[in-house]
Structures are given as structure tokens and as C-alpha cells.
VOTIKOL-461498 format. One line per 4 residues: number of its first residue (from 1); their letters; for each residue z, x, y of C-alpha. Coordinates in nm, 3 decimals. Each point is the difference from the previous one (the first is absolute). Layout:
<sites>
NUM = a = Z X Y ~ ...;
</sites>
This chain:
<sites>
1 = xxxx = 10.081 12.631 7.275 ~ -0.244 -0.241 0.084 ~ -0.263 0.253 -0.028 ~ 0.140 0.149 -0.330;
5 = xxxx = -0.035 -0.349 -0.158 ~ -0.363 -0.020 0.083 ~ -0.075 0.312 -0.141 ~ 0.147 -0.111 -0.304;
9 = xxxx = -0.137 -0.281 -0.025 ~ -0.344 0.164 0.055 ~ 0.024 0.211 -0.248 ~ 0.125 -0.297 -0.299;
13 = xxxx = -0.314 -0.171 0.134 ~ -0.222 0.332 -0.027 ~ 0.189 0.087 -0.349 ~ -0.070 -0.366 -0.146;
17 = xxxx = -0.366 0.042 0.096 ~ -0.026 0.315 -0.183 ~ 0.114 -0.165 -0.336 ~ -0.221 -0.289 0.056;
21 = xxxx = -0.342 0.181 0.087 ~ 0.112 0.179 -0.305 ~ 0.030 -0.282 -0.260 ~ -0.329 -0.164 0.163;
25 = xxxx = -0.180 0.343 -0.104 ~ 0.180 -0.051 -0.353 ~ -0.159 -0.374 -0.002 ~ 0.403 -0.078 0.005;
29 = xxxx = -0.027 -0.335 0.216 ~ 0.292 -0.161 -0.045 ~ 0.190 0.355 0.096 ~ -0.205 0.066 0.281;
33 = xxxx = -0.001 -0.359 0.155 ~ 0.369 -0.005 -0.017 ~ 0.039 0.348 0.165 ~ -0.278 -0.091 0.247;
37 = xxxx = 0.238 -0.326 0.081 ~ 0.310 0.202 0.056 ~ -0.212 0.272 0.230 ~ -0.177 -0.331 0.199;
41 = xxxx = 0.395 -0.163 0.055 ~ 0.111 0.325 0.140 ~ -0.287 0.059 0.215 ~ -0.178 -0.290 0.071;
45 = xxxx = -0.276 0.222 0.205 ~ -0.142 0.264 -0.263 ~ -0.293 -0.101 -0.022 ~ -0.122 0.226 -0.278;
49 = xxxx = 0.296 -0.176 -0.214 ~ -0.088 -0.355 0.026 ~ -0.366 0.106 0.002 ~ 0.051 0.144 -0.408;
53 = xxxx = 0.230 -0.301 -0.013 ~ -0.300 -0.217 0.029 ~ -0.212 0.156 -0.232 ~ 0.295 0.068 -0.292;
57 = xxxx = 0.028 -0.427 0.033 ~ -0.361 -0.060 -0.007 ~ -0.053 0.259 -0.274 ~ 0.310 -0.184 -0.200;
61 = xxxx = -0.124 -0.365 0.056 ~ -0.350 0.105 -0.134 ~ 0.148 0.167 -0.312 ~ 0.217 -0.281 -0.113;
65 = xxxx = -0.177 -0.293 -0.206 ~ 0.188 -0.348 0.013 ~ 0.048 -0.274 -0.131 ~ -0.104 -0.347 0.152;
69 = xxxx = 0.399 -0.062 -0.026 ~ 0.121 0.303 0.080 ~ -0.343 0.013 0.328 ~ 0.254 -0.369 0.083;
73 = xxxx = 0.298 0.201 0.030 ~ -0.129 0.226 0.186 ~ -0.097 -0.222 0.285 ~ 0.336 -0.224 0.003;
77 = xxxx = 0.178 0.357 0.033 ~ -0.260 0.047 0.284 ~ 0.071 -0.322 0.186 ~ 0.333 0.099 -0.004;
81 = xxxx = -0.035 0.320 0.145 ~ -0.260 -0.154 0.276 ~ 0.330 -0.221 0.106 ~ 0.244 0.286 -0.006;
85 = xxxx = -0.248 0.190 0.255 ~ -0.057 -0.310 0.229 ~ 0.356 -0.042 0.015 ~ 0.097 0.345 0.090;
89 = xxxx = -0.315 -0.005 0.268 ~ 0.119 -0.308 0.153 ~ 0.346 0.164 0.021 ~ -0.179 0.281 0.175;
93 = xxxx = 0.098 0.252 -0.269 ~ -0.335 0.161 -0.007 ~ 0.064 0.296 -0.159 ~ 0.209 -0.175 -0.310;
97 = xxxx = -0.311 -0.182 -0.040 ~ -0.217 0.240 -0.007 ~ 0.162 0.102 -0.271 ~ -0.020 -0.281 -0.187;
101 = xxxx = -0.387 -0.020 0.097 ~ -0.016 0.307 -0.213 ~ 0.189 -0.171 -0.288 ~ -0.218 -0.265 0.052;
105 = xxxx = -0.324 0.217 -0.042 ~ 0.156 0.174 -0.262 ~ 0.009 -0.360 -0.193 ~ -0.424 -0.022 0.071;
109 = xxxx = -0.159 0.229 0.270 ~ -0.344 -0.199 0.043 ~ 0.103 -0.363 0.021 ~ -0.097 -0.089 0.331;
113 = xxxx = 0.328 -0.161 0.082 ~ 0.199 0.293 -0.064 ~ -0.276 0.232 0.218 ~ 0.018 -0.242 0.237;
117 = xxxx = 0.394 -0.025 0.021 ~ -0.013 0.407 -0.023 ~ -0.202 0.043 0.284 ~ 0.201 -0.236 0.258;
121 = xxxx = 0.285 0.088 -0.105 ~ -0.092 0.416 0.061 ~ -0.142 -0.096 0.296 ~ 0.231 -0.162 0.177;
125 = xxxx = 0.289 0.265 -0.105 ~ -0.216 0.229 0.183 ~ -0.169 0.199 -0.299 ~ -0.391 -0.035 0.035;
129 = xxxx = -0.073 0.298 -0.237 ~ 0.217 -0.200 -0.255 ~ -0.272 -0.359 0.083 ~ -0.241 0.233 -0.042;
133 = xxxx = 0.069 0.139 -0.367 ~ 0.033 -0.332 -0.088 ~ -0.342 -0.148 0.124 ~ -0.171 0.294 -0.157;
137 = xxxx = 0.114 0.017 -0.290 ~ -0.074 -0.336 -0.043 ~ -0.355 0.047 0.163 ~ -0.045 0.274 -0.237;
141 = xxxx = 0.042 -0.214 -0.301 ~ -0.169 -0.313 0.097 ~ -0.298 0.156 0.165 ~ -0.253 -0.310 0.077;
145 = xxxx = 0.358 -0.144 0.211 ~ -0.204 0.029 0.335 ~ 0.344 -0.162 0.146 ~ 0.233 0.305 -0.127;
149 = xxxx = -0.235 0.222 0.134 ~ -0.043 -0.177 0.340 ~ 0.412 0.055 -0.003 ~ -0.052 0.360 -0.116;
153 = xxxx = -0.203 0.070 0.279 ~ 0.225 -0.173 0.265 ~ 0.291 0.217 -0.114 ~ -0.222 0.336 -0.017;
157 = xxxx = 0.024 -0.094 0.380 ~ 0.347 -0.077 0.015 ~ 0.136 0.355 -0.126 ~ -0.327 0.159 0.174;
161 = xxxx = -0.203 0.140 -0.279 ~ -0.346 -0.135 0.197 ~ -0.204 0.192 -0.205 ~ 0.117 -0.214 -0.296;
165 = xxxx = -0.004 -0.297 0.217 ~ -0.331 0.016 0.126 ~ -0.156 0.104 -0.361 ~ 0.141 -0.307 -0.124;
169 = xxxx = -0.132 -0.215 0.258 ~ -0.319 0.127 -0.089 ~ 0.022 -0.116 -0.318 ~ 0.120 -0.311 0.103;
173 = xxxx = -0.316 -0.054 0.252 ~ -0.241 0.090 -0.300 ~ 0.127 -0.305 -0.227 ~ 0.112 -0.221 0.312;
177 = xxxx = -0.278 0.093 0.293 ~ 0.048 -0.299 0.224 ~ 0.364 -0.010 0.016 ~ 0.029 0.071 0.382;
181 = xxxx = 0.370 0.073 -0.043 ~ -0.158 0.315 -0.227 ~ -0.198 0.135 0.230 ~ 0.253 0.017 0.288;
185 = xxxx = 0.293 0.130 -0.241 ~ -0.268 0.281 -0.102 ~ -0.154 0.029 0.363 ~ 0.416 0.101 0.063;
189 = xxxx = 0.019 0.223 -0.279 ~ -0.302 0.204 0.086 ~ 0.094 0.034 0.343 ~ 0.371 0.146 -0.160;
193 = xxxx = -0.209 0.249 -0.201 ~ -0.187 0.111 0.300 ~ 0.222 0.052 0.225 ~ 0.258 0.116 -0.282;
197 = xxxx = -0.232 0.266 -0.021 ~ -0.072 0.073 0.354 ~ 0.303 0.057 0.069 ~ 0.080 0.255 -0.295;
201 = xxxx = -0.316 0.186 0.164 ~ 0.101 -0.028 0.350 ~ 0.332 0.156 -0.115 ~ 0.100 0.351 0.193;
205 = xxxx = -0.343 -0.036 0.160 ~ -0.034 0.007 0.412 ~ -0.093 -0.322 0.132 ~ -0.062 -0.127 -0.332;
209 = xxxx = 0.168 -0.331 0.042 ~ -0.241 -0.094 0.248 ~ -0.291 0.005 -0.268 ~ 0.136 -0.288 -0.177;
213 = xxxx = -0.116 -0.289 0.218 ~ -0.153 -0.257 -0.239 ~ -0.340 0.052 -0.156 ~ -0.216 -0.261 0.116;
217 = xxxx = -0.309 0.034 -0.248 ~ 0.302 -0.062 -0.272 ~ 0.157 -0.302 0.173 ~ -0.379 -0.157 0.027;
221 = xxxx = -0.057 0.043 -0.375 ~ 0.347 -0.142 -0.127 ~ -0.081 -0.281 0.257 ~ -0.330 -0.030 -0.196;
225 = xxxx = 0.203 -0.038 -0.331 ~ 0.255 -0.208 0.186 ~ -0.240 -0.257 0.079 ~ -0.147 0.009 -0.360;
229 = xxxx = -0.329 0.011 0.131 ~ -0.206 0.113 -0.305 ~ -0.362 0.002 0.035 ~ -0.270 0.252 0.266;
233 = xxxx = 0.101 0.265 0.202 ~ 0.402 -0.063 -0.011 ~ -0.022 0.016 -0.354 ~ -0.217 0.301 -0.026;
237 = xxxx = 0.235 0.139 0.223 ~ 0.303 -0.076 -0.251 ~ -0.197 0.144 -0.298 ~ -0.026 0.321 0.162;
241 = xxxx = 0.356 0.009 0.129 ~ 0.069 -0.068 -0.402 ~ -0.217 0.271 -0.084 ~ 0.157 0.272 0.226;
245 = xxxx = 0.316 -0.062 -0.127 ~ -0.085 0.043 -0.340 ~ -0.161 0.353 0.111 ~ 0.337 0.030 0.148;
249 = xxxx = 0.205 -0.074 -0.266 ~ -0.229 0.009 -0.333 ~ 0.294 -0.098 -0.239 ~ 0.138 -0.294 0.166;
253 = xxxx = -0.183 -0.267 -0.220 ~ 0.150 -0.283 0.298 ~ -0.310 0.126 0.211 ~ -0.232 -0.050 -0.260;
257 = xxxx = 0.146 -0.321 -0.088 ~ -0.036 -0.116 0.371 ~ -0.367 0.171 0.026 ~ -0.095 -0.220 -0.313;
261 = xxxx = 0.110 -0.342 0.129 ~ -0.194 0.028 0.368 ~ -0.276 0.087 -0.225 ~ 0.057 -0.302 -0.242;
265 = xxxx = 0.102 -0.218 0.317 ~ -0.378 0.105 0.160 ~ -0.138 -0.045 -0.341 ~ -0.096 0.340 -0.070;
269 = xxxx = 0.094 -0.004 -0.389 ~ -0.135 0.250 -0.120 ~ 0.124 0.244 0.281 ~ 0.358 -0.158 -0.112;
273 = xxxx = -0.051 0.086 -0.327 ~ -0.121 0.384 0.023 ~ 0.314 0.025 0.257 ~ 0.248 -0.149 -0.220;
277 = xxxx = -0.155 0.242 -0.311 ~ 0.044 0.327 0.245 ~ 0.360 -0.112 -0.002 ~ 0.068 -0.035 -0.320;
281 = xxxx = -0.093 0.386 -0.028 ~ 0.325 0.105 0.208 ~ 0.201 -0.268 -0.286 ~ -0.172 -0.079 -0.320;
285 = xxxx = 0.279 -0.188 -0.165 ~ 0.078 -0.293 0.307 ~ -0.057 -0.340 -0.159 ~ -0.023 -0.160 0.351;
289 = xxxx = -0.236 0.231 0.084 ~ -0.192 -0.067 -0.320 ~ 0.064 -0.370 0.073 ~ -0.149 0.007 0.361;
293 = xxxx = -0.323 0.190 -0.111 ~ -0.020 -0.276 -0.285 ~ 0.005 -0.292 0.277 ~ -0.231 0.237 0.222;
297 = xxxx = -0.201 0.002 -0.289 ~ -0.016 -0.366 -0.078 ~ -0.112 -0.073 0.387 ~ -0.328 0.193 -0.049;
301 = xxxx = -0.057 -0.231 -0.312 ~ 0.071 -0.287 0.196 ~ -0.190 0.088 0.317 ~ -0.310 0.097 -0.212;
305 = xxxx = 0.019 -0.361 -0.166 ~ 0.013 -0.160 0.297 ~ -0.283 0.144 0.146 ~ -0.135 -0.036 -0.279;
309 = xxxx = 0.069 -0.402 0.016 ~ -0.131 -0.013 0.347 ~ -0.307 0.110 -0.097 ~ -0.006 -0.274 -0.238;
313 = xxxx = -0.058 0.278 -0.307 ~ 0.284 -0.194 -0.192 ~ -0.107 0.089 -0.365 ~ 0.080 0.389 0.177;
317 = xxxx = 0.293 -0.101 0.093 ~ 0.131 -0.119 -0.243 ~ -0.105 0.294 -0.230 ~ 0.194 0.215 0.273;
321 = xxxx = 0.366 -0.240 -0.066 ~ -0.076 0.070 -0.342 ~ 0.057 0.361 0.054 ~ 0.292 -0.057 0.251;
325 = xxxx = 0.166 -0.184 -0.271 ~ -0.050 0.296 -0.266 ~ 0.096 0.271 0.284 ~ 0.308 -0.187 0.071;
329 = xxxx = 0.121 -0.006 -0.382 ~ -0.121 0.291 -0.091 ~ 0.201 0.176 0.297 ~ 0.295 -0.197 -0.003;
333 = xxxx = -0.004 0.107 -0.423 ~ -0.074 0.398 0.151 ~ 0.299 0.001 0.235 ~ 0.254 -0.213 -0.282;
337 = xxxx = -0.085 0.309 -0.181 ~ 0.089 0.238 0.322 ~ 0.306 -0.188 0.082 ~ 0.162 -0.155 -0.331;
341 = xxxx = 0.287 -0.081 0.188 ~ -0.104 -0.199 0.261 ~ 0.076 -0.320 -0.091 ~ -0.223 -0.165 0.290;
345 = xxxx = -0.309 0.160 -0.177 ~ 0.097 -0.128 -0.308 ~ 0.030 -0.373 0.105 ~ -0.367 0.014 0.195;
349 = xxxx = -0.113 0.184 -0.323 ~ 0.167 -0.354 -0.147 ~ -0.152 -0.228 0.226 ~ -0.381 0.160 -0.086;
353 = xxxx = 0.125 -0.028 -0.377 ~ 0.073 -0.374 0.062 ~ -0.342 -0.056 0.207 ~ -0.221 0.119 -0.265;
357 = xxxx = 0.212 -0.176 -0.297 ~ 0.139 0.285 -0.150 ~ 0.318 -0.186 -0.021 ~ 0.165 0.276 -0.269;
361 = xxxx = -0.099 0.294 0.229 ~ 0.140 -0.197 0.278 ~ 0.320 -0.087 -0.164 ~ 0.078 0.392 -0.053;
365 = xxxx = -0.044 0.089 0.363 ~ 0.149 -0.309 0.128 ~ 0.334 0.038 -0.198 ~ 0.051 0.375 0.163;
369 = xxxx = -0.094 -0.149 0.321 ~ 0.263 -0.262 -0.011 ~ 0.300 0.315 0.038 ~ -0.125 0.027 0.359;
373 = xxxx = 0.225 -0.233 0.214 ~ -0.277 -0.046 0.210 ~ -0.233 -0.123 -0.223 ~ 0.218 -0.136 -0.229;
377 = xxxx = -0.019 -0.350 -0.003 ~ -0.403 -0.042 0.059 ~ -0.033 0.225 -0.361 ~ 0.208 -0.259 -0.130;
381 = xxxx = -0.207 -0.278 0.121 ~ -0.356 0.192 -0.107 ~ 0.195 0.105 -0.350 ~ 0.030 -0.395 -0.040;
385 = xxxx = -0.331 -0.071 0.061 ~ -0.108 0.242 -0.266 ~ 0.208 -0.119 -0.266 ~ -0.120 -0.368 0.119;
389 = xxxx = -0.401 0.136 -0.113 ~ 0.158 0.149 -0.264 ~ 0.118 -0.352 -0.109 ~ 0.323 0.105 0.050;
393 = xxxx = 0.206 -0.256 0.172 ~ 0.361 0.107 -0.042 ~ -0.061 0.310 0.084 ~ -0.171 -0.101 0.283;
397 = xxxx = 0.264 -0.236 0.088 ~ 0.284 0.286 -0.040 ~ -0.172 0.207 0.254 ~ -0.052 -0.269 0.238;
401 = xxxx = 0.377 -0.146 -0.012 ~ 0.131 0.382 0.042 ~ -0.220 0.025 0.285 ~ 0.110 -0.320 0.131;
405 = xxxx = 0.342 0.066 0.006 ~ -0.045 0.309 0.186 ~ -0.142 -0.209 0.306 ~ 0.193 -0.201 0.225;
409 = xxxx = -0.228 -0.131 0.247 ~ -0.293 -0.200 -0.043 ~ -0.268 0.264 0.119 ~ -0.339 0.012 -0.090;
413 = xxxx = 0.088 0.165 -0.355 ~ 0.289 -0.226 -0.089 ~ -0.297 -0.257 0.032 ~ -0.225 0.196 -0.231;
417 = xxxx = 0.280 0.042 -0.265 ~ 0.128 -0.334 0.007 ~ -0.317 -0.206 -0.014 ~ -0.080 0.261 -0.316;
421 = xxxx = 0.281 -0.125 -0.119 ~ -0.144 -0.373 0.068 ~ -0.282 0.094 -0.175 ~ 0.153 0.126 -0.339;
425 = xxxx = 0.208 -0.260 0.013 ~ -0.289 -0.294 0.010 ~ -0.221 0.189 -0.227 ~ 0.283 -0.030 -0.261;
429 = xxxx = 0.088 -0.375 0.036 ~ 0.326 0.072 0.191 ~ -0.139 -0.251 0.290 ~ 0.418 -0.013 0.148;
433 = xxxx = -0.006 0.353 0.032 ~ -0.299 0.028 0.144 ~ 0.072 -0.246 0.228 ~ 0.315 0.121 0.139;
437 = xxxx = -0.208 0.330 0.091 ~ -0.295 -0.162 0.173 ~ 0.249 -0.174 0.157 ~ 0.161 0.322 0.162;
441 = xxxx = -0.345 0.097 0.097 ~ -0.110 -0.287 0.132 ~ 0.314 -0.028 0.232 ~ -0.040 0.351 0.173;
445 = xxxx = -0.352 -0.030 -0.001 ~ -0.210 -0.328 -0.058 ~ -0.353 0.186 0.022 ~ 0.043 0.270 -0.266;
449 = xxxx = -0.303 0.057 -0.244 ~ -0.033 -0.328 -0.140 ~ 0.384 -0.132 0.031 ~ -0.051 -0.323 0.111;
453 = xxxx = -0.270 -0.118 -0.315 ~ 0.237 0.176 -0.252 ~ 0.288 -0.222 0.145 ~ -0.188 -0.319 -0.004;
457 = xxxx = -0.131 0.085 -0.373 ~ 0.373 0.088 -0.119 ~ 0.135 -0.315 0.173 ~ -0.205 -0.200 -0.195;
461 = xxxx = 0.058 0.188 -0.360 ~ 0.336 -0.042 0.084 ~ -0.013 -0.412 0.064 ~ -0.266 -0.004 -0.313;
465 = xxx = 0.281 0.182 -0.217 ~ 0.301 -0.200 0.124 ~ -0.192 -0.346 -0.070;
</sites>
């Protein structure tokens, strides 16, 4: 009977799936997230369930546009659901609150306290693939999250894709290339690949177990990159390994990513930059690729000027920043153009606006720019600073108290917004006001820009207006 039932139940699970992958194909998410539910209660391990699951909630959350009351609600329903699923894991009803975790994503798949909660809670109930899903998904939409992907990567090992693992570590070691951890992780993950596929050869073969005894030349060179040692022989040694694994595997832009930063570490630039272009002919349409040939681009501009510099030919060099500065906005205009949607473009597109004091320009890009969460609040701040040239000031000050209410902590750009907001407020007589905010400034940090004289000056213009 017992048997019978889990048939049964198998089948519900498999028959719910097939009604949810089928409103997902309609672009029915509601439908297929609540059939997707149902199939993930029943079977908490079908992977390939909770898997669409993920992408119907991310695919829903992305199609809805909010309210800033309705965004509030939102969050106060996710609290609540956070406490439901902390109570039900310290009861030790994991799989109840995994569940809920799923609720809880449904609610808003990206925040990082939901992800977060997702993860531990999948991981401890004994469901990697499930911590997996999650990370990547949220990976996939916040791409520049070097964190997510560190987690990605760790997980890749955890269900034993090492392939995946050790591609991402890759990537990982091209933006981070002195993080020891890095290099061991991806020292591991090779070593799974290799023997991963010695073994597959070895298979049905006589004696052919005894040919996998570890390769020594390959231990030496991930020692090399271990030890981050980046400059002579060792690294000539690591630009060739990097080379034959791009002869190896010629779409795998990773290994041209990885061949392009020991050349940029060792100063090669323009080597870099002519690797980093042969990659962009397996993928013509990969902003970060566009984005690291950019930055490749910009060091052989810099490294000319400082040459340049040292040979104390300064009227050349500046004449060469002068054409790093046009190459930069004329490229970051070019790719705004390739990649309308990215809305990290658009706000460095903003930012060269602002520089050059095309303040209406800037404006346009910053306002798109500010519907990135990540970027959100700095467009704020740079959209009041244009309206303040503009002569502007309560529009500038409507930016900069939005933004300032979006920050809790007294970082470096709750400084910036809040002595702004100083400013405005003493260029337009208000000398209370702009006390109170140099004040709030001046208490979390007494040597910011030019706090302290702006305090005394206000101090006085306060006493002068009292008597």
C-alpha cells in the first residue's frame, strides 16, 4: 500500500508539473507558479520542478511594476514570511519550510535576504540542486555580484557539476586574481575535471586505472597560479597553459577571460586586448565581454600616458588623456546603443553626461538608470546634482531626500547625499536645516570634504541670526 501511495503521489507531482511548464510556455505565471507549488509540496526533490519554479517567480517579479506603497507591502508580507520559515526551521520542520522559502521567493526572488534564507534553508533539508537554482538564478540576474557567483561556484561543487564549478572559478580568478582562497577552490576543481575525465577514459580499459596517478607538470602550474606569482618564466608558463586551453576549448570565453588578465596583470595590454576581441567572435552580443575589452582598452591609454609622463613629454600626454576621455564616451554612447537595457551603461553614460556639463543629457540617462536597484540611489544623488546646475533646487532636493531615505547607515554615500543636502540648504538661507545635516556628517565623520569649516561658518550665521 505503501508503495501504491508513492506512486500516486508521483504521478500528482509529475501531472502538476505538466500544467505548470505548460502555463509558463503560455506566459501564464500566476497558473504555472501555483501548479509548480503544488508539484514542489508533493515532491520536494524534482528538481526540474522547482528549477521552472524559479524562473516562473523571477519572470513574474520582473513583469509586475509597483507602487512605492504597494513595493512597502510587499516587504512587511516578506518579513512575515522570513519569521514563519525561521520558526518552522528552529522547530526542525525543514521541509514545511522549505516550502514557505518558496512562498517567500515567490513574494521577491532576488532580494538577497530571501536568496539567502532559500539557500540555508535547501541546504540544510538536504536539497543542494534546490541552493543551487536559487544562487543562479540570482547570479544570472545580477551579473557583476562576484559574491553570488563565488556561492554558485561552491554549489557547482556540492551537486558535482566540476565542469561548471571550475569555469566559474575561472571567472572568478580573472576579476579577483589574488584571492588565494580562488586559486585553491579552482586548483580543486581542475583536478575534479581531470581526473573526472580520466576515469571516463580508463573505463572498460585493462590496467587503465593505474594511468591516473596525478599529473605533475599540472600540479606545478596550478601551484604557479596558487602562489599568484605573475611576472617571468611562471607567468609565461601560465599564459601558455591559458592559451592551450583555449585551443582546447575555442568557445569557452572563461579561458580567454583568464588569458586576458595574466596578460593585463604582466602588462601586456595590447596582447589583452587582441585576446579579449578574438573572444568576442565566439559571442558578439556579451556586455561583460564588451565591458572587459573597454577597461583592457582604457589600460593601453593609461600605460601610454604614463610613459609618456616619465619621459617628461607632458604636453603628449596630455593630448593622449584627451583621447582616452573621447574613447571612453564615445564607447560607453556605442555600447548604450548595443545594450539599451542595461541600466549600468546607462548610469556611466550619466556620469560622462554630468562630467562634461551636459546636465539635460545626463538627466535622461540618469532617470532610466535609477530603475536598477543597484544603482539606484547614486542616480538619485547625480540626478540632484544636475538639477542643482540647472538651478534647480527642489528638484534637487527631492532626489536627494528620496535617496536619503532609502539609506540607513551612514556610509560613504549617505555622507555625500546628506552634506548635498547641507549645501542646498545654506545656499538658500535655511542655516537650521543645514545645520542639523552637517551636524549628522560631522558626527560619523569629522574629516569629510570641508565639514568642519562649513560647521564653524553655520554656527556663527546661526548666533548672528538669533542676536
Amino acid at each position: 500500500m505503501a508503495g501504491e501511495k508513492g506512486n500516486q503521489t508521483a504521478q500528482q507531482a509529475q501531472n502538476f508539473y505538466n500544467k505548470g511548464d505548460a502555463a509558463f510556455s503560455r506566459g501564464n505565471l500566476d497558473i504555472a507558479i501555483d501548479m509548480l507549488m503544488q508539484c514542489v509540496t508533493l515532491s520536494p526533490g524534482f528538481s526540474n520542478a522547482r528549477k521552472r519554479l524559479r524562473a516562473a517567480q523571477i519572470a513574474k517579479f520582473r513583469r509586475e511594476k509597483k507602487s512605492k506603497l504597494a513595493s512597502q507591502f510587499q516587504e512587511f508580507g516578506a518579513m512575515l514570511a522570513r519569521t514563519k520559515v525561521k520558526a518552522l526551521q528552529k522547530a526542525g520542520k525543514l521541509e514545511s519550510a522549505l516550502v514557505e522559502v518558496e512562498r517567500l521567493l515567490t513574494i521577491n526572488p532576488l532580494h538577497p535576504l530571501n536568496v539567502e534564507m532559500a539557500v540555508e534553508i535547501a541546504d540544510a533539508a538536504g536539497h543542494a540542486d534546490a541552493a543551487l537554482f536559487t544562487v543562479e538564478a540570482a547570479y544570472e540576474n545580477n551579473p557583476d555580484d562576484m559574491k553570488l557567483l563565488r556561492r554558485v561556484a561552491e554549489y557547482y561543487m556540492k551537486v558535482g557539476d566540476y565542469t561548471k564549478a571550475r569555469d566559474a572559478y575561472l571567472k572568478l580568478n580573472a576579476f579577483l586574481p589574488n584571492d588565494q582562497a580562488i586559486f585553491k577552490a579552482l586548483k580543486d576543481a581542475e583536478a575534479r575535471v581531470t581526473m573526472a575525465a580520466g576515469w571516463e577514459e580508463a573505463a572498460g580499459k585493462k590496467d587503465g586505472y593505474r594511468d591516473l596517478i596525478a599529473n605533475k607538470d599540472q600540479a606545478e602550474k596550478l601551484d604557479m597560479r596558487a602562489k599568484s606569482v605573475q611576472s617571468g618564466s611562471d607567468a609565461d608558463a601560465l599564459i601558455q597553459e591559458a592559451k592551450e586551453r583555449i585551443e582546447k576549448e575555442p568557445n569557452n570565453l572563461n579561458f580567454y577571460r583568464a588569458l586576458a588578465r595574466l596578460y593585463i596583470q604582466n602588462r601586456r595590454f595590447e596582447e589583452a586586448v587582441a585576446t579579449l576581441e578574438d573572444a568576442r567572435k565566439v559571442n558578439a552580443a556579451d556586455p561583460e565581454l564588451d565591458r572587459a575589452i573597454t577597461q583592457a582598452k582604457i589600460s593601453v591609454f593609461e600605460g601610454n600616458i604614463d610613459a609618456l609622463k616619465a619621459a617628461g613629454d607632458l604636453a603628449q600626454a596630455q593630448e593622449v588623456e584627451t583621447e582616452m576621455n573621447q574613447f571612453v564616451f564615445d564607447d560607453l554612447s556605442a555600447r548604450v546603443q548595443r545594450y539599451p537595457n542595461d541600466l549600468k551603461l546607462r548610469f556611466e553614460l550619466g556620469l560622462q553626461y554630468f562630467k562634461y556639463d551636459y546636465y539635460d543629457d545626463a538627466i535622461a540617462q540618469l532617470q532610466l538608470a535609477q530603475r536598477s536597484p543597484k544603482e539606484r540611489v547614486e542616480a538619485l544623488f547625480y540626478l540632484a546634482k544636475c538639477f542643482a546646475k540647472k538651478g534647480q533646487r527642489d528638484m534637487a532636493v527631492m532626489q536627494l531626500d528620496t535617496a536619503n531615505g532609502q539609506l540607513q547607515i551612514m556610509d560613504d554615500l549617505k555622507k555625500k547625499i546628506v552634506f548635498e543636502l547641507g549645501c542646498l540648504a545654506e545656499e538658500g538661507g535655511d542655516y537650521e536645516k543645514a545645520f542639523d545635516y552637517y551636524k549628522d556628517v560631522y558626527a560619523a565623520d569629522i574629516g569629510f570634504e570641508d565639514i568642519g569649516a562649513r560647521m564653524e561658518r553655520i554656527y556663527k550665521l546661526r548666533q548672528s541670526q538669533q542676536g
